[in-house]
Structure formats: structure tokens, C-alpha cells
TIVEXDO-74623 format. One line per field, with one value per residue (C-alpha): x, y, z; residue number from 0. Coordinates in pm, whole numbers. Layout:
<nodes>
c1: [X,...]
c2: [Y,...]
c3: [Z,...]
num: [NUM,...]
</nodes>
This chain:
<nodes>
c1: [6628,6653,6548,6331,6555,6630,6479,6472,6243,6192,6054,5824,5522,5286,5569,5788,5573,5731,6056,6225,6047,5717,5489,5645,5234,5199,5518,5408,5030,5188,5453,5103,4955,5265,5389,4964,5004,5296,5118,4802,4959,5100,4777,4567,4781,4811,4435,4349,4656,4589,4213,4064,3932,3971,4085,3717,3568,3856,3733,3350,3391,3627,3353,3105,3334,3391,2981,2863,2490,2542,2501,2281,2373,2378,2620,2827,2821,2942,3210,3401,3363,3180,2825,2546,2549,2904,2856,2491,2669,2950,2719,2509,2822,2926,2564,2553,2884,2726,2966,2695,2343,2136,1836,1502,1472,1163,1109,1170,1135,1309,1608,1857,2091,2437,2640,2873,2804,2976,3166,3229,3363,3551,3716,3780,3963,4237,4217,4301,4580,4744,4651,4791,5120,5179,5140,5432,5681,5568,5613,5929,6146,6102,6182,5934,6015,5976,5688,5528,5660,5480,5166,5159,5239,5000,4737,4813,4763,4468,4274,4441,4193,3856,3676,3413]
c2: [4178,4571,4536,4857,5141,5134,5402,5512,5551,5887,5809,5517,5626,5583,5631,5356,5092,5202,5104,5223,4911,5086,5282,5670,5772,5512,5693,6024,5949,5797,6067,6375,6098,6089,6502,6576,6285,6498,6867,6711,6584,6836,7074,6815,6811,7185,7260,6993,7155,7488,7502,7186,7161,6938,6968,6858,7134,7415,7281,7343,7714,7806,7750,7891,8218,8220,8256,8482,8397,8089,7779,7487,7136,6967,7224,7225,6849,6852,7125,6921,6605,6426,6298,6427,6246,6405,6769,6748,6606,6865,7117,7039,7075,7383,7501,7433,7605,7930,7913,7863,7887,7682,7787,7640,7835,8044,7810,7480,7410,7081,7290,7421,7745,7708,8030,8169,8307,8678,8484,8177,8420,8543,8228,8130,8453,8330,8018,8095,8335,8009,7778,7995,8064,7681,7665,7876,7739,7373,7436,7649,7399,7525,7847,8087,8055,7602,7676,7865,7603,7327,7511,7606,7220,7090,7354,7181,6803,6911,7071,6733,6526,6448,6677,6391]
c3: [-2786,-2637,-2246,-2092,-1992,-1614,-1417,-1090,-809,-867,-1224,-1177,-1329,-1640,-1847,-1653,-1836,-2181,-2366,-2680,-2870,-2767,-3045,-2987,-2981,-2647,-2507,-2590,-2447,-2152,-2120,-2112,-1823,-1646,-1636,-1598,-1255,-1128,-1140,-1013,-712,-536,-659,-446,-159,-137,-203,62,324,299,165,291,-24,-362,-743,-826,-585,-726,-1042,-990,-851,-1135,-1375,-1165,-1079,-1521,-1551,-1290,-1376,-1307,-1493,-1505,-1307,-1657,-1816,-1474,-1547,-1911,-1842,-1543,-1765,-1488,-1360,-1297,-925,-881,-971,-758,-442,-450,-506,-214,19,-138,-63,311,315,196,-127,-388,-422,-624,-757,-985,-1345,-1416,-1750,-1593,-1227,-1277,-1373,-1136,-1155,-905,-905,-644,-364,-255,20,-269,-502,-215,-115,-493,-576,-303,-385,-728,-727,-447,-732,-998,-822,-715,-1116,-1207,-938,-1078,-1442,-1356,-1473,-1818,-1943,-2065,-2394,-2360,-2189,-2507,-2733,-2563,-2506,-2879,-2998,-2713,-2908,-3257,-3077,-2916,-3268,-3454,-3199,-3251,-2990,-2883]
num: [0,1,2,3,4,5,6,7,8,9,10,11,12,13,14,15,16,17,18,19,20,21,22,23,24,25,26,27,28,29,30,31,32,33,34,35,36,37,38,39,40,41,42,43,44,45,46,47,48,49,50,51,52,53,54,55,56,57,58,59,60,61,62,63,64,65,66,67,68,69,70,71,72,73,74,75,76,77,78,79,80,81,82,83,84,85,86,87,88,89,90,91,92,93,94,95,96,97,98,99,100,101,102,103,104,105,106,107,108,109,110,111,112,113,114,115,116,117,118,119,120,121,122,123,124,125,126,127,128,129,130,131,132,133,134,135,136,137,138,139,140,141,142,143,144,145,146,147,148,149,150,151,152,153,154,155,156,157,158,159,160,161,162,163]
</nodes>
């Protein structure tokens, strides 16, 4: 009978729950959950330090700042993968902060248009270039060249998928 590998402390993760017996598709899935735990981590803590902000709020403007008309709370909702209830109450803070404005449709009242504000695009453009530099020292641990590989095989997972 083959026992789990031993691992240490510094490894005990998603992936910890695995051993060699394990299906290599669980170890692989739990492998993506475990490197996508350690790059969300330190983006969190670093948004909240030096931003006082969150991944879900980054999130939420970096859609926003990709559609400078603006986009509608359901399509905000879709995009982030999240509720309806989520994407309103975040929005509603980002509004009183003068980030993003929110705004009823011509053709349906019931619908709302959020887009950045000057002084949200503003604050996303810095928070993005942070965000994209905390990305490179993270991922640093691979070479360029590795870090192409994986993108392209994560690219040929991702169209092997069902999209819904």
C-alpha cells in the first residue's frame, strides 16, 4: 500500500490532499487550485495594504476601465462570475467614493449603466500597473520562455472545456 508523499509546511495546500494513487486529472485540478491560492494571496494582501481595496473591487473597475461606456449591472454580473446582490453592493460603495457612476438607460429605466469615473479611472490606472508588476515578480519563478509554455497549454485546457 503507497502512503501520501510527506510534505512540508510550506506546501500544505489543495494539492497536500493528493497522493501518487490519486487520478493525475484530481492532481492536476488540485495542483491549478493550489498555484491560483498562492498568486491570489499575496494580490489580496497587497491591494488591501497599499490600496485599501479588494481582488473583487480590482476586479469590477478592470472591466469597467476595458468598456469605457460602461456596462450594464447584469453584464458586470456575468463577467466577474458573481451575483447580482454582489456586483450592486460593490457598486454602491464605489459610487459614494466618486469612482463610478451609475446611471438608468434611455430604453429601460429599470436598467442601470456603471462606468468609471475620471478620478476611478485615475485610481485604477495605478492600481493596475501595482497589480501588474506584483504579477511579474510572483510568476518570476519561471522563465519567460516556461511562462509561454504554460500559458499556451493552459490555452489548449481551457478551449478542451466546456465553456458553461
Amino acid at each position: 500500500m503507497a502512503t501520501a508523499p510527506r510534505r512540508g509546511p510550506d506546501t500544505l495546500d489543495t494539492e497536500s490532499r493528493t497522493s501518487d494513487e490519486d487520478h493525475l486529472a484530481l492532481r492536476l485540478w488540485l495542483r491549478l487550485l493550489a498555484c491560483t491560492n498562492r498568486v491570489e494571496a499575496p494580490l489580496r494582501q497587497r491591494l488591501r495594504e497599499q490600496f485599501e481595496g479588494s481582488l473583487p473591487r480590482f476586479d469590477l473597475m478592470a472591466q469597467l476601465e476595458r468598456h469605457p461606456g460602461g456596462l450594464r449591472m447584469n453584464e458586470l454580473s456575468a463577467r466577474l462570475m458573481v451575483t447580482g446582490g454582489n456586483v450592486t453592493g460593490l457598486t454602491d460603495r464605489l459610487v459614494a467614493e466618486g469612482l463610478v457612476d451609475k446611471r438608468t438607460t434611455d430604453s429601460d429605466r429599470r436598467a442601470c449603466i456603471v462606468a468609471l469615473t475620471p478620478a476611478g479611472r485615475r485610481q485604477f490606472a495605478v492600481m493596475a500597473r501595482a497589480h501588474e508588476s506584483w504579477l511579474v515578480e510572483l510568476l518570476g519563478g519561471l522563465s519567460a520562455s516556461q511562462q509561454k509554455q504554460l500559458y499556451e497549454l493552459l490555452g489548449q485546457l481551457k478551449s478542451a472545456l466546456p465553456s458553461k
